[in-house]
NUGUVO-666372 format. One line per field, with one value per atom (N, C-alpha, C): atom name; x, y, z; residue number from 1. Coordinates in nm, 3 decimals, padded with zeros to 5 digits. Each point is the difference from the previous one (the first is absolute). Layout:
<recs>
koldo	[CA	...]
x	[X	...]
y	[Y	...]
z	[Z	...]
vomar	[NUM	...]
</recs>
This chain:
<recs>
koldo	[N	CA	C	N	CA	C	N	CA	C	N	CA	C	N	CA	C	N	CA	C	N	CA	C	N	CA	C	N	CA	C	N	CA	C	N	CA	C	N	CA	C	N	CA	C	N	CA	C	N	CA	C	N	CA	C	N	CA	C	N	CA	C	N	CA	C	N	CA	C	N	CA	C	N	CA	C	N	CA	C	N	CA	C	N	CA	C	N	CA	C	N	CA	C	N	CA	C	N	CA	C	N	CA	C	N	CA	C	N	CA	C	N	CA	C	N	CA	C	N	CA	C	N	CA	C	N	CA	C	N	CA	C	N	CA	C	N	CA	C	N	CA	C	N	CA	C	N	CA	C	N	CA	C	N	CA	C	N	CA	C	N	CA	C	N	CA	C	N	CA	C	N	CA	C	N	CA	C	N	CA	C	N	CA	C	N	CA	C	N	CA	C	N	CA	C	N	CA	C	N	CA	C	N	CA	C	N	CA	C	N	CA	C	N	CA	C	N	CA	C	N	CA	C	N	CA	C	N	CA	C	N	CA	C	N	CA	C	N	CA	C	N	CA	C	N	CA	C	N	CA	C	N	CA	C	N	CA	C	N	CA	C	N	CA	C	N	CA	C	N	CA	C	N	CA	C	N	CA	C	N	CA	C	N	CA	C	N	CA	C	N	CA	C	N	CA	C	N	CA	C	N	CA	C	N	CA	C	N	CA	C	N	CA	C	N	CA	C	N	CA	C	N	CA	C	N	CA	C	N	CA	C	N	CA	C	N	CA	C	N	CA	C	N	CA	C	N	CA	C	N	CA	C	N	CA	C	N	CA	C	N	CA	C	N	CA	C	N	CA	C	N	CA	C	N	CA	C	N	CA	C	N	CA	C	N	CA	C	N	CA	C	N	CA	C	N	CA	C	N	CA	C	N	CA	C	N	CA	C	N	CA	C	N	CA	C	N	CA	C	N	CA	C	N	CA	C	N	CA	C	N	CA	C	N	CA	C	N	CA	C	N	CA	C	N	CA	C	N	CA	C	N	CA	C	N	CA	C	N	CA	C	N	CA	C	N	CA	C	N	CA	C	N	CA	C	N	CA	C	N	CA	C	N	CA	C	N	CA	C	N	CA	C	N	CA	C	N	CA	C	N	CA	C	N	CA	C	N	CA	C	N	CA	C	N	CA	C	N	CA	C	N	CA	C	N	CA	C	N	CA	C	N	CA	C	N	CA	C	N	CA	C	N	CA	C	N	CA	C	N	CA	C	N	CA	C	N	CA	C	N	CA	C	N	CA	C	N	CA	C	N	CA	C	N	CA	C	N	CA	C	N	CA	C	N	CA	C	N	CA	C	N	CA	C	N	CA	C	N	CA	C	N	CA	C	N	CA	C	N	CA	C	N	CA	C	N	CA	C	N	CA	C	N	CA	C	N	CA	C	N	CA	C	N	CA	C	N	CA	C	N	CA	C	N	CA	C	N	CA	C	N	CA	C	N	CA	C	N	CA	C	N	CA	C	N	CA	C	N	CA	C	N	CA	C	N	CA	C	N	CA	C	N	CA	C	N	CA	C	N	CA	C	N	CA	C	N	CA	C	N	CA	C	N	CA	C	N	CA	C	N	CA	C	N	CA	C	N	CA	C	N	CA	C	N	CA	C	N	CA	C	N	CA	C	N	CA	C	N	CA	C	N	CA	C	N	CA	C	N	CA	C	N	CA	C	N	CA	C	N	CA	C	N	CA	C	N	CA	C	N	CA	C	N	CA	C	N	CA	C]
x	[04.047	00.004	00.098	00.001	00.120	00.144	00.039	00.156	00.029	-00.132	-00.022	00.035	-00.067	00.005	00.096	00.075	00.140	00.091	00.006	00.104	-00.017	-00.089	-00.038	00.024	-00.027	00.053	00.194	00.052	00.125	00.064	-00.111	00.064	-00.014	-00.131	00.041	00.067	00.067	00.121	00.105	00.008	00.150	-00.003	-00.150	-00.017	00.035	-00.012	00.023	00.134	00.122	00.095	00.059	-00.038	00.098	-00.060	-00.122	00.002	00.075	-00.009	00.088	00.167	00.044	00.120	00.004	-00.071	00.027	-00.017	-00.081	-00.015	00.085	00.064	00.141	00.130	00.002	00.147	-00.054	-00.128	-00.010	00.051	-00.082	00.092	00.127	-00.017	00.231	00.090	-00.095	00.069	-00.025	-00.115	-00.059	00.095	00.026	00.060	00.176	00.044	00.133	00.042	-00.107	-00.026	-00.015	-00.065	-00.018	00.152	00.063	00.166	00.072	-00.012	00.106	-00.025	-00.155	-00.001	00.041	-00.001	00.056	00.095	00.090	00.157	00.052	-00.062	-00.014	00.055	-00.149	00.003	00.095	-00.008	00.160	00.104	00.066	00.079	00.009	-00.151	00.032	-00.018	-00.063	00.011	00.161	00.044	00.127	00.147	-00.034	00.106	-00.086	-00.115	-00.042	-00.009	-00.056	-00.030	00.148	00.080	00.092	00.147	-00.020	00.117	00.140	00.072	00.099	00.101	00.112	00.111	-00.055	-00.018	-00.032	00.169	-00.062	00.159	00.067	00.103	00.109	00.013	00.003	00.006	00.150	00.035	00.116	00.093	00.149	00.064	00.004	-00.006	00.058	-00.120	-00.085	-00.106	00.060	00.094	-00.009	00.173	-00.001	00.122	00.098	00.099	00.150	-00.051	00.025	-00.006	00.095	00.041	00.075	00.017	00.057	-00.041	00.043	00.089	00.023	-00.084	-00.065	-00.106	-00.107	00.024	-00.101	-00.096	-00.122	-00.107	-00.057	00.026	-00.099	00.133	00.081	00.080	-00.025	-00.070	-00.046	-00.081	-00.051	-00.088	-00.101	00.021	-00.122	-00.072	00.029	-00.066	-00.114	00.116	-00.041	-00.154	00.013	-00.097	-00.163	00.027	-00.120	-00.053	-00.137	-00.097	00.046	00.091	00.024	-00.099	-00.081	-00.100	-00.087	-00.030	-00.066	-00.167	-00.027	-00.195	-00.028	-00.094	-00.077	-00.129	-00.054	-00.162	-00.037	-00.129	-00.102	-00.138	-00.013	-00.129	-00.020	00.112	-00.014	00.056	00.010	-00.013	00.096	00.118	00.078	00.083	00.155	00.071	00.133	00.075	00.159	00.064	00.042	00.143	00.108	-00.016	00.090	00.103	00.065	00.085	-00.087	-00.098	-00.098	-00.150	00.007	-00.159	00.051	00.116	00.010	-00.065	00.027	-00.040	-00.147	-00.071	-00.163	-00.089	00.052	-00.066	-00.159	00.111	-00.109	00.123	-00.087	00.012	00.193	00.013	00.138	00.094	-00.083	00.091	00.189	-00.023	00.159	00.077	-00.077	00.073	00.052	-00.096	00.031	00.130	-00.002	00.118	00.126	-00.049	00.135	00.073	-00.098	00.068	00.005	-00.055	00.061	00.135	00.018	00.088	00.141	-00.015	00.092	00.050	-00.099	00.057	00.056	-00.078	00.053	00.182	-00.008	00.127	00.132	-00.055	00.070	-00.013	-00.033	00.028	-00.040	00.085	-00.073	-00.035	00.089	-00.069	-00.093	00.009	-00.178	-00.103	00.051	-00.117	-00.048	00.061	00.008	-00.072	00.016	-00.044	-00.195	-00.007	-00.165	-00.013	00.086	-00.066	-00.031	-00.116	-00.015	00.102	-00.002	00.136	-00.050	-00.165	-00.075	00.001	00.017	00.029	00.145	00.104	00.142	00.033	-00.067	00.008	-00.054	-00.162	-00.086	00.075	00.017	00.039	00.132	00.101	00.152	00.031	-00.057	00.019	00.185	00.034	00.134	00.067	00.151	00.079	00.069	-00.030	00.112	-00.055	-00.023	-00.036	00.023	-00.039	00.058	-00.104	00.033	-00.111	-00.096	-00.149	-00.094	-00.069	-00.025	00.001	-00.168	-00.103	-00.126	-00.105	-00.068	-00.119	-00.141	-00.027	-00.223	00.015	-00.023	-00.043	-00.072	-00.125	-00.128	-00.038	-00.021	-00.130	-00.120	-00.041	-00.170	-00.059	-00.005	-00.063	-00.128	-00.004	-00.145	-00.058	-00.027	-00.006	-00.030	-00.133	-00.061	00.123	00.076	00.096	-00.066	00.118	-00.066	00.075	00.028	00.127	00.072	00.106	00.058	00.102	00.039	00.103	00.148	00.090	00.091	00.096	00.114	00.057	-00.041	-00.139	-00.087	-00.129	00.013	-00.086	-00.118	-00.136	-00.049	00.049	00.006	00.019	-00.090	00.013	-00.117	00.049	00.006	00.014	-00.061	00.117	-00.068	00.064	-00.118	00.049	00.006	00.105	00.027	-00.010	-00.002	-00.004	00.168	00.076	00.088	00.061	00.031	00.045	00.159	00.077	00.084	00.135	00.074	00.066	00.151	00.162	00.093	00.077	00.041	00.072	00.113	00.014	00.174	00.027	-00.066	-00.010	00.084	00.083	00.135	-00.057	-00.070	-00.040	00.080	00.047	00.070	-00.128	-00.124	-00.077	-00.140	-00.057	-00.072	00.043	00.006	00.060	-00.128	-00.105	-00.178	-00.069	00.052	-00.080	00.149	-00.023	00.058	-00.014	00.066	00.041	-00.088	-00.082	-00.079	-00.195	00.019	-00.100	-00.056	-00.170	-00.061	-00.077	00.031	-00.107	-00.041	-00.125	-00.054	-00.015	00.059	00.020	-00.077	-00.018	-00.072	00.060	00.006	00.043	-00.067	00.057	-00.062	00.043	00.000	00.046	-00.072	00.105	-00.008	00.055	-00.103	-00.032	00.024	00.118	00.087	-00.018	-00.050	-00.044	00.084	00.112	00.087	00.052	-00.016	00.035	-00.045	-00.047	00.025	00.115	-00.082	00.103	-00.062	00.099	-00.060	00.029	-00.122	-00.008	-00.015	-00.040	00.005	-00.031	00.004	-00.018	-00.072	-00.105	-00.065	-00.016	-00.036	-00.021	-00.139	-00.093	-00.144	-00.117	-00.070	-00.040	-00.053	00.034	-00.089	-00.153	-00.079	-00.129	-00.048	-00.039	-00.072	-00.128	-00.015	-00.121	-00.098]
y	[-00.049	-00.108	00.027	00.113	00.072	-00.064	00.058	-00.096	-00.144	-00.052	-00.185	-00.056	00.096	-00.032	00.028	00.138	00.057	-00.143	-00.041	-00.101	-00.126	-00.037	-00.098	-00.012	00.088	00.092	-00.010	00.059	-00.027	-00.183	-00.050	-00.144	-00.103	00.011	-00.024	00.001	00.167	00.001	-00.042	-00.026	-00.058	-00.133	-00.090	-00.110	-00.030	00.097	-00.019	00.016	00.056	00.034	-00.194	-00.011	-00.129	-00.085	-00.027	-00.092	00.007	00.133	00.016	00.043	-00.004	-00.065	-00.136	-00.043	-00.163	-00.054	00.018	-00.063	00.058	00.086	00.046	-00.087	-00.031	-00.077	-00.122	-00.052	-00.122	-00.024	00.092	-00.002	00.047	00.062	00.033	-00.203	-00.039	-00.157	-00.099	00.027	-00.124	00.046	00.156	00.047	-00.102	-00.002	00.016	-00.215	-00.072	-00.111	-00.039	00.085	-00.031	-00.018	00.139	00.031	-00.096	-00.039	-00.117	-00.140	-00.028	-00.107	-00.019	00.145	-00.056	-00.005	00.067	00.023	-00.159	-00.048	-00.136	-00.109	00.007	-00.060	-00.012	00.144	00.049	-00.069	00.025	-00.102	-00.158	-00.041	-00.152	-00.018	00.049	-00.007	00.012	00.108	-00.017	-00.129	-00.020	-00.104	-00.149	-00.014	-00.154	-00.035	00.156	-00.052	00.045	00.103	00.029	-00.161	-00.014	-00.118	00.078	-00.117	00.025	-00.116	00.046	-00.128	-00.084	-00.123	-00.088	-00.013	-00.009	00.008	-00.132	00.000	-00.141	-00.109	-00.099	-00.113	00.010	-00.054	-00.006	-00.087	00.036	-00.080	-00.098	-00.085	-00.166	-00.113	00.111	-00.096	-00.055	00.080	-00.024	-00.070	-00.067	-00.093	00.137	-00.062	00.103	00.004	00.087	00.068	-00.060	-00.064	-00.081	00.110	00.072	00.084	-00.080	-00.111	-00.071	-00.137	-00.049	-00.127	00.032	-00.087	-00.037	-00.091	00.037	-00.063	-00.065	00.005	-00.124	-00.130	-00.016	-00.121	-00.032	00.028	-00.042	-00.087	-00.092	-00.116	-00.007	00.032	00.027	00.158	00.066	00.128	-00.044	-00.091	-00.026	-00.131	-00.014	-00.112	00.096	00.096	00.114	00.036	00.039	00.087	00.116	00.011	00.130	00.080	-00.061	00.035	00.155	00.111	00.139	-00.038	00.008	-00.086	00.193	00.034	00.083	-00.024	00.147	-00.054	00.180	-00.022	00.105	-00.031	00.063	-00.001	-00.147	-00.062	-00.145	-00.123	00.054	-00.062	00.008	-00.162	00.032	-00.092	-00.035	-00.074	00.051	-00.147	00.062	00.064	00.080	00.067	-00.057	-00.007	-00.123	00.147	-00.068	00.094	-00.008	-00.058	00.016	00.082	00.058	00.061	00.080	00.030	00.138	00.108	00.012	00.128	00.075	-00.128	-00.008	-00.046	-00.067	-00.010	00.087	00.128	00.101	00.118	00.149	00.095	00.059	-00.120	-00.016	-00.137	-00.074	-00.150	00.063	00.081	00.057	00.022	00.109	00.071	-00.093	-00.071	-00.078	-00.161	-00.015	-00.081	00.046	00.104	00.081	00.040	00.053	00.061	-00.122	-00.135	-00.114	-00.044	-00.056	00.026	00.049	00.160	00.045	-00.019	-00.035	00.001	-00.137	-00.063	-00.192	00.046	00.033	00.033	00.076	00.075	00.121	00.101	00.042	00.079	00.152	00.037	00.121	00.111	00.031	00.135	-00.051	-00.108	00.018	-00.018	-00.105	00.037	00.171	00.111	00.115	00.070	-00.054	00.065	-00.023	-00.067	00.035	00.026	00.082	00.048	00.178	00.067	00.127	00.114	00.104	00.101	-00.048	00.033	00.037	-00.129	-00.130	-00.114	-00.025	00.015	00.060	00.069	00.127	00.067	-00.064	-00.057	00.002	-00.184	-00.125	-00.133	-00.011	00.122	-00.052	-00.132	-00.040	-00.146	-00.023	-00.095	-00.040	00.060	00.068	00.014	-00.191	-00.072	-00.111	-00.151	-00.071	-00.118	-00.131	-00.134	-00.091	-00.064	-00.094	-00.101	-00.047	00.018	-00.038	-00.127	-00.091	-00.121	00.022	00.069	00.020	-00.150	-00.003	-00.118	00.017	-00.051	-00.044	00.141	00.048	00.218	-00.088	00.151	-00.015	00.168	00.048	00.127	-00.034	00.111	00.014	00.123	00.027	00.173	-00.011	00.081	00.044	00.090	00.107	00.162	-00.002	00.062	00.111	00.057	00.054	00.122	00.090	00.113	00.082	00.126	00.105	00.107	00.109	00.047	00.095	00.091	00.091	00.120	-00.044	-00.035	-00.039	00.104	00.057	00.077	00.130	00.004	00.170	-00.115	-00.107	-00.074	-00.083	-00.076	-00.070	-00.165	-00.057	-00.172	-00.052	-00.136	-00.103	-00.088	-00.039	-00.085	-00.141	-00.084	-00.104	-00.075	-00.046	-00.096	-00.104	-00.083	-00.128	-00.027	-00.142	-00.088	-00.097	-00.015	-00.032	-00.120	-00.116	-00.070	-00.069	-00.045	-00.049	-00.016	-00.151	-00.046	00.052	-00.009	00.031	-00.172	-00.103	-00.016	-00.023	-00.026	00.062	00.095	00.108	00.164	00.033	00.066	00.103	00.131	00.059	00.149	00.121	-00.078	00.139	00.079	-00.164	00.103	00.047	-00.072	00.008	-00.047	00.139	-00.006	-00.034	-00.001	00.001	-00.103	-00.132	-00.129	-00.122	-00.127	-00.109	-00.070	-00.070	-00.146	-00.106	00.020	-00.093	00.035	00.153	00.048	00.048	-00.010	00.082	00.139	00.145	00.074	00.112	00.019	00.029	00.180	00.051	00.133	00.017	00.132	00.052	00.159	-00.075	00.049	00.133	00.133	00.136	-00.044	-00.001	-00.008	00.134	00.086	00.090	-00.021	00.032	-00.003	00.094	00.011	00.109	-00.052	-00.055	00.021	-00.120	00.006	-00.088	-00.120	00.025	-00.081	00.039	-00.128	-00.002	00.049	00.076	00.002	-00.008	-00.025	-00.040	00.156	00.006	00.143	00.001	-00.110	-00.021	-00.154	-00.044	-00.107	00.005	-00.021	00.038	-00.164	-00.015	-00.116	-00.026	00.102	-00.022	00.041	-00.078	00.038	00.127	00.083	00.132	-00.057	00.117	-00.040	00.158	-00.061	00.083	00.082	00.193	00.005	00.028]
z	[15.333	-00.098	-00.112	-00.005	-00.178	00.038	00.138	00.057	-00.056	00.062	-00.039	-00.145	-00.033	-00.203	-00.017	00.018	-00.024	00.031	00.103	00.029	-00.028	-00.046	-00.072	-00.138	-00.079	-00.133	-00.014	00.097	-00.005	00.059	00.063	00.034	-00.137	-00.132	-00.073	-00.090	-00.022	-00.107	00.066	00.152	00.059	-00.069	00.006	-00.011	-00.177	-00.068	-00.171	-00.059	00.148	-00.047	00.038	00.114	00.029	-00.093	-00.075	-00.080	-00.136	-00.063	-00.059	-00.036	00.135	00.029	00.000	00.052	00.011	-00.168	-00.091	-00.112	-00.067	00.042	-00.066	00.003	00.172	00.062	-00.090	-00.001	-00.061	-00.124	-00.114	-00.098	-00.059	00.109	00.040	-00.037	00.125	00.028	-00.087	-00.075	-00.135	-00.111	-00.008	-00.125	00.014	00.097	00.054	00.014	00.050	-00.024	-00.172	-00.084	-00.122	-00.078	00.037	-00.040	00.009	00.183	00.034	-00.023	-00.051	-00.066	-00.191	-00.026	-00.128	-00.065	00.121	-00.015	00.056	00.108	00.050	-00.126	-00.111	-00.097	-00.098	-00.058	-00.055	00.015	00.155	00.003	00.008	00.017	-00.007	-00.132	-00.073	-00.177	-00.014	00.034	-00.063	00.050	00.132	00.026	-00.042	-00.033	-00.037	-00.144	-00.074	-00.165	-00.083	00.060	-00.128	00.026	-00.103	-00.010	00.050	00.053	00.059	00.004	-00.018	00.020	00.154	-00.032	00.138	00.103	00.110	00.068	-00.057	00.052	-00.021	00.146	-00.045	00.114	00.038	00.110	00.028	-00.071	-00.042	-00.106	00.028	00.140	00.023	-00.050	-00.089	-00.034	-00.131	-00.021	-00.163	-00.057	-00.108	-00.025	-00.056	-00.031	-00.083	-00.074	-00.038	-00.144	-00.064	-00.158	-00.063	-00.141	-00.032	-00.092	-00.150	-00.009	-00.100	00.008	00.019	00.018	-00.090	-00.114	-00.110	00.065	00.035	00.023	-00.076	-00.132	-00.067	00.002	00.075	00.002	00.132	00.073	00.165	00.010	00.006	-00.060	00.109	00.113	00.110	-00.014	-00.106	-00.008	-00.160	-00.105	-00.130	00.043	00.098	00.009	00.048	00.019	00.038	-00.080	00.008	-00.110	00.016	-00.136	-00.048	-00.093	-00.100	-00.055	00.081	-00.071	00.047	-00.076	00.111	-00.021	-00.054	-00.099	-00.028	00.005	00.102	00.003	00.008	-00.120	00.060	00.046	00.101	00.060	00.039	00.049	00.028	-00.063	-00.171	-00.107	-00.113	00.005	-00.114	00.033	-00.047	-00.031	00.019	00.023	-00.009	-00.126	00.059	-00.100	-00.084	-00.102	-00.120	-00.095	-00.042	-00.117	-00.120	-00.042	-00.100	00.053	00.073	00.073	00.091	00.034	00.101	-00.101	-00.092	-00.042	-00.045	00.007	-00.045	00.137	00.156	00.069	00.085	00.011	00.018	-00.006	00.052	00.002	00.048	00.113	00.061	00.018	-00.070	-00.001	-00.059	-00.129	-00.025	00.081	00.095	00.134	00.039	00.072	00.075	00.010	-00.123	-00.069	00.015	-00.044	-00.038	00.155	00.081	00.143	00.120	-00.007	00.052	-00.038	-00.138	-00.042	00.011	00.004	00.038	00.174	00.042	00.193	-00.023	-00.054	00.036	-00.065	-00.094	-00.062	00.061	00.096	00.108	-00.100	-00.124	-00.064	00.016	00.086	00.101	-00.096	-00.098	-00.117	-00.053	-00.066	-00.048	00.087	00.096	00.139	-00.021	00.081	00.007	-00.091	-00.145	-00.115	-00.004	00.069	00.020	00.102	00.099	00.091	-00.047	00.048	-00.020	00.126	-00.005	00.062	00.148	00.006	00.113	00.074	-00.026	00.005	00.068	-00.089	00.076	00.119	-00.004	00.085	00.112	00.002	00.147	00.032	-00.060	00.057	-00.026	-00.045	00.008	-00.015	-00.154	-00.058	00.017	00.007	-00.003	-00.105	-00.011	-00.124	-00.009	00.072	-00.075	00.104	-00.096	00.124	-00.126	00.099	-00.089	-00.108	-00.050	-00.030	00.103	-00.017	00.062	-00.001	00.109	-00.061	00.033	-00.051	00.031	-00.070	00.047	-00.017	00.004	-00.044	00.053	-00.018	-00.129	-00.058	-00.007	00.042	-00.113	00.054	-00.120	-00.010	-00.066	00.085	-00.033	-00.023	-00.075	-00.049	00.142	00.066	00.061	00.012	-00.097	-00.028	-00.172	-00.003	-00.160	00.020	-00.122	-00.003	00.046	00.028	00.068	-00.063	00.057	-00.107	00.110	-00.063	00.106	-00.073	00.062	-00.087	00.027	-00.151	00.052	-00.124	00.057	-00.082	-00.067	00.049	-00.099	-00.101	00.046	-00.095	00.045	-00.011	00.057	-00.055	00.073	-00.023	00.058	-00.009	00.021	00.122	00.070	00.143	-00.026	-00.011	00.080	00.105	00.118	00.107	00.040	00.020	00.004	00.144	00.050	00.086	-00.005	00.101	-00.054	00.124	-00.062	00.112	-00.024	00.051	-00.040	00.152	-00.014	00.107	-00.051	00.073	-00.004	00.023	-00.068	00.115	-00.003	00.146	00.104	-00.095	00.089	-00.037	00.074	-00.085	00.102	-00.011	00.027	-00.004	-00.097	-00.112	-00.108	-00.077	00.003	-00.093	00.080	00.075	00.101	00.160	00.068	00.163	00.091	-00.054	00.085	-00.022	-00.007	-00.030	00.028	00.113	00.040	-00.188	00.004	-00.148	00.071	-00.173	00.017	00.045	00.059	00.032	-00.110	-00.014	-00.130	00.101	-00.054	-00.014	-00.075	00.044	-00.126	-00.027	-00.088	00.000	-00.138	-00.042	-00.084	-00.050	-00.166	-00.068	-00.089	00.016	-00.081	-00.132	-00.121	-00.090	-00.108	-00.077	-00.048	-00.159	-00.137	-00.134	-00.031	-00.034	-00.071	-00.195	-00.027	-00.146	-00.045	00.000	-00.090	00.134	00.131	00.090	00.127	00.100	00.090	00.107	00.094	00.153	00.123	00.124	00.092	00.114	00.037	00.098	00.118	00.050	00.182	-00.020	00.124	00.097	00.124	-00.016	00.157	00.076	00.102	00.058	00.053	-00.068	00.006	-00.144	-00.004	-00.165	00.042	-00.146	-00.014	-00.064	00.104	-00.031	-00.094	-00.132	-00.103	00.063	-00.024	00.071	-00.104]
vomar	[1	1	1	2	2	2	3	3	3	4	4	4	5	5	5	6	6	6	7	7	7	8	8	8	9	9	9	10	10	10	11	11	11	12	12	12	13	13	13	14	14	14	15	15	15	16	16	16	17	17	17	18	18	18	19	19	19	20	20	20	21	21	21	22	22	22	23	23	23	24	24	24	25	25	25	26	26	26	27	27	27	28	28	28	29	29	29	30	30	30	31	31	31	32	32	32	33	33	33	34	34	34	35	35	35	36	36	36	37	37	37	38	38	38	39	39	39	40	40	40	41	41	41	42	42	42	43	43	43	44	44	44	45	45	45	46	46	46	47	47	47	48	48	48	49	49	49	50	50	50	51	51	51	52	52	52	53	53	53	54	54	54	55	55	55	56	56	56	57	57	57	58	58	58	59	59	59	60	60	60	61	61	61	62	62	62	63	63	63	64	64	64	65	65	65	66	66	66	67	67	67	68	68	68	69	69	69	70	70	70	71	71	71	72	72	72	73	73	73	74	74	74	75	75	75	76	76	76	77	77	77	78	78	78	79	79	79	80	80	80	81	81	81	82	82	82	83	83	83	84	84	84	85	85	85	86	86	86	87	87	87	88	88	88	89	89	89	90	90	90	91	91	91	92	92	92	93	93	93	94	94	94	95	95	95	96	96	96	97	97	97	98	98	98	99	99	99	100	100	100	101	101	101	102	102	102	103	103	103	104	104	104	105	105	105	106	106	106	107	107	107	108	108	108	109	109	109	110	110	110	111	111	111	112	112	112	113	113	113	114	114	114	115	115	115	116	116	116	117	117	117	118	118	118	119	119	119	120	120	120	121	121	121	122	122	122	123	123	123	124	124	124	125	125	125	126	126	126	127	127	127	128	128	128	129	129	129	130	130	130	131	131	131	132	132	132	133	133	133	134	134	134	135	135	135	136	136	136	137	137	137	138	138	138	139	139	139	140	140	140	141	141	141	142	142	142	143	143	143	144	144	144	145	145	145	146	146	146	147	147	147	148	148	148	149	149	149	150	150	150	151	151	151	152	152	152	153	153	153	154	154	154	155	155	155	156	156	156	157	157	157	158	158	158	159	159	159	160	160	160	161	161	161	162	162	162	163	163	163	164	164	164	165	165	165	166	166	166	167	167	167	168	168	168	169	169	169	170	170	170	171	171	171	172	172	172	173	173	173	174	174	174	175	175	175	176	176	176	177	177	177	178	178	178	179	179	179	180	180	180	181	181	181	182	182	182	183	183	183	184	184	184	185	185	185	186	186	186	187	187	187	188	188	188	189	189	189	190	190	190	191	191	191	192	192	192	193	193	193	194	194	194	195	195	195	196	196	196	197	197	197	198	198	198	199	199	199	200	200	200	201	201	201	202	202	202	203	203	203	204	204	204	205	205	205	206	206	206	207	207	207	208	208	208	209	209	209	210	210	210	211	211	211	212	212	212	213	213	213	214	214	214	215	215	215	216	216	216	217	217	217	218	218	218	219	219	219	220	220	220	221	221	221	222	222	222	223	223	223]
</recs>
């Protein structure tokens, strides 16, 4: 009978080694699934949420470029809502030369940097853009007068804050819509004339002024 037990004795530590091999390989493969799902993520976080220059349509969509054509003497552009609608949280009014500056938080900005595109006025365009801004959407150095229409923003974002320069600032995010038309692609190459869409604006509170820090094409959601 001692043989019997003896080998019985050794058939269950055979039996304790393969289970614990096996709950090993297992969490070998859950550990290794965990990795490759969050490296997975990683990268779809990074090609869907970080803003990025949108590609360009092909040029035959778009008219000549006229680099001397005063647009406010075009009478089929002057007959358009040029007016920049301001809204927060839904709520507000067009943009006048007596109330840009008291509308809300960015009605100024916002005057001021329509403005300058309808105008072609590419340096002060530029001058509210931030470096990191420059660098990541390679805004135009030179384009014409914009014959843009039907603006309207909409704040849709509590501020929020972020480190800019060694410093914290305050964020706010806009909703932003607005048409081109007979858009020659000097100032926007990623939208047909006449088309509205709707992009969303980082905007960064540097104390004495507004700037603009990205463009994404999906709202950021506050967590």
């Amino acid at each position: 009978m001692k043989p019997a037990k003896q080998r019985t004795k050794w058939k269950d530590l055979s039996d304790r080694g393969k289970i614990k091999r096996v709950a090993l390989l297992v969490g070998v493969i859950l550990l290794a699934l965990a990795v490759l799902t969050g490296a997975l993520w990683l990268v779809d976080f990074l090609l869907k949420d970080t803003p990025k220059r949108p590609d360009p349509l092909p040029r035959d969509v778009f008219y000549e470029a006229d680099y001397d054509r005063n647009i406010f003497e075009y009478p089929a552009y002057q007959r358009l809502d040029r007016s920049v609608r301001y809204l927060e949280y839904g709520s507000g009014e067009t943009i006048t030369e007596e109330n840009y500056k008291s509308l809300g938080v960015a009605s100024a900005f916002f005057h001021d940097y329509f403005d300058a595109v309808i105008r072609g006025d590419c340096e002060t365009y530029r001058s509210f853009l931030t470096p990191y801004y420059i660098d990541t959407f390679e805004p135009p150095e030179r384009f014409t007068m914009q014959m843009l229409y039907d603006i309207e923003v909409n704040r849709t974002q509590t501020n929020a804050t972020a480190e800019y320069e060694g410093q914290e600032v305050s964020v706010y995010y806009f909703e932003v819509k607005y048409k081109i038309f007979e858009n020659n692609g000097t100032f926007r190459d990623d939208v047909a004339s006449n088309r509205s869409t709707t992009q969303y604006y980082e905007l960064y509170d540097l104390g004495d002024r507004l700037v603009l820090n990205a463009i994404g094409q999906k709202q950021v959601v506050l967590q």
